[in-house]
C-alpha positions in Angstrom: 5.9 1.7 1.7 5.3 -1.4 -0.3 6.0 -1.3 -4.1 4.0 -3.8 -6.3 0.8 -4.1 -4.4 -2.2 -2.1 -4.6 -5.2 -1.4 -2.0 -8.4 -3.4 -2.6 -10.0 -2.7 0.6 -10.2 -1.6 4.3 -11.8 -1.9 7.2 -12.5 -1.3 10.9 -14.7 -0.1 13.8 -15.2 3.6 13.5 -11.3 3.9 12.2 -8.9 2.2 9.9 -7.5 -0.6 11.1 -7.0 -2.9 8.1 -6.3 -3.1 4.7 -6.5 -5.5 1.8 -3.7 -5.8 -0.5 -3.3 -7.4 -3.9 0.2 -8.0 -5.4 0.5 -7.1 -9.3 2.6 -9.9 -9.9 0.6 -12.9 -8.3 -2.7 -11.5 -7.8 -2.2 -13.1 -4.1 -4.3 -11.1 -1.6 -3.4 -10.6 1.9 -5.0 -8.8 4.8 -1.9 -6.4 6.7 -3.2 -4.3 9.8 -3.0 -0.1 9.5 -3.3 2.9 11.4 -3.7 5.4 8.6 -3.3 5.4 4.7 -1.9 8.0 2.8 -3.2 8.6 -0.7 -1.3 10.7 -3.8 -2.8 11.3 -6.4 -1.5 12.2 -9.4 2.1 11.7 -8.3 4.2 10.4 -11.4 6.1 6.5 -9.5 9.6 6.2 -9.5 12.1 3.2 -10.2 14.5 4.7 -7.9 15.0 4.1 -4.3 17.1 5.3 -2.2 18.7 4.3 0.7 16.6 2.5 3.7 14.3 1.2 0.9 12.2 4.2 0.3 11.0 5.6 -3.0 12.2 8.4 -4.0 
């Protein structure tokens, strides 16, 4: 999970296989490689994190 970033783009041949992130706080842009993306809609984001670093 990566907190302060969102998803610009993505590509690949016939699958996912990159993505193109944009930090909120820079508006640096950076190209990470990815097997899959998961999408949630709707879901209210949290502040709080537990331990091992993921959201809550």
């Amino acid at each position: 999970m990566l907190i302060g970033a969102e998803v610009i783009d993505g590509g690949g041949e016939g699958h996912l296989e990159e993505l193109v992130l944009r930090r909120s706080a820079t508006g640096e842009e950076e190209v990470v490689a990815a097997d899959g993306l998961f999408v949630l809609i709707g879901a209210h984001q949290s502040r709080r994190v537990r331990g091992g670093g993921r959201a809550r």
